[in-house]
C-alpha positions, 0 to 999 in steps of 0.5 A, spaced: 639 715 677 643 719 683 644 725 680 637 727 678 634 725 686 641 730 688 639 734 683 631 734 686 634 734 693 638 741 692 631 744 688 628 742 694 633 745 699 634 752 695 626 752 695 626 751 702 632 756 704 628 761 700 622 761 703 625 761 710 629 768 708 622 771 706 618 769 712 624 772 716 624 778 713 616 779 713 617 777 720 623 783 722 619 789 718 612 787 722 617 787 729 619 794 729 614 799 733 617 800 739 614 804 746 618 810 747 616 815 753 610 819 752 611 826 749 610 828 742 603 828 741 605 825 734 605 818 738 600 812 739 598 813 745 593 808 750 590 809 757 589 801 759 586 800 766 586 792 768 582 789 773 586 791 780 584 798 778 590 800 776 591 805 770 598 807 765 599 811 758 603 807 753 605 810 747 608 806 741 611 810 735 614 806 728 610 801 725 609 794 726 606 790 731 606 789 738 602 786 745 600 790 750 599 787 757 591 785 757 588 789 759 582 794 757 582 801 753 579 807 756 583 812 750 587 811 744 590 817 740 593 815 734 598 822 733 601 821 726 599 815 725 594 809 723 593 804 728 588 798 730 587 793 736 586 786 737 581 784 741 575 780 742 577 774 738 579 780 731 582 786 728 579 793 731 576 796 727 575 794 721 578 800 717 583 802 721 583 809 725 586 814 721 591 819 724 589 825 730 583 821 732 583 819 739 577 814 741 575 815 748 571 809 752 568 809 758 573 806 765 568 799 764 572 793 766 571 787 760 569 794 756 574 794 750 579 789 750 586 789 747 592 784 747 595 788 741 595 794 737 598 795 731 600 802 726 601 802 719 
């Protein structure tokens, strides 16, 4: 009788080690975009302006996801790459915006929210 509950014990234990290491390399994978000085015209760029009036560009290169700083987009240029933002409760937009597009939206605070932005 010991040995089946060890044995149903140690398949529960490998079970549970190897969906961990799944969610820990899916977690690592979708971490790598980093924010890199603007320059090249093939990164992700954003205008984002936030309720004290203040506006910046932040540019984003690799894939993955990452938080912005919640504020509101005036421009997106996708460069090189495939991008949708978070905002509003959901993904945006539906079909992600492909490459060398670039969005632009009118300086309105509560306009087009963002709190993350996401390249493919």
């Amino acid at each position: 009788m010991k040995y089946s509950v060890k044995r149903v014990v140690l398949s529960a234990l490998t079970t549970l080690v190897a969906a961990g290491s799944l969610t820990v390399a899916a977690t690592s994978s979708a971490s790598a975009i980093d924010e890199v000085e603007c320059g090249p015209s093939d990164y992700l760029s954003l205008e984002l302006h936030n309720t004290f009036g203040h506006w910046w560009t932040d540019c984003f290169a690799n894939a993955g996801t990452t938080m912005t700083s919640g504020s509101w987009v005036t421009q997106i240029s996708t460069g090189n790459n495939v991008v949708q933002w978070y905002g509003d409760g959901r993904w945006q937009p539906d079909q992600p915006i492909g490459k060398w597009t670039t969005y632009i939206w009118p300086n309105n605070p509560g306009g087009v929210n963002i709190s993350e932005v996401q390249i493919f």
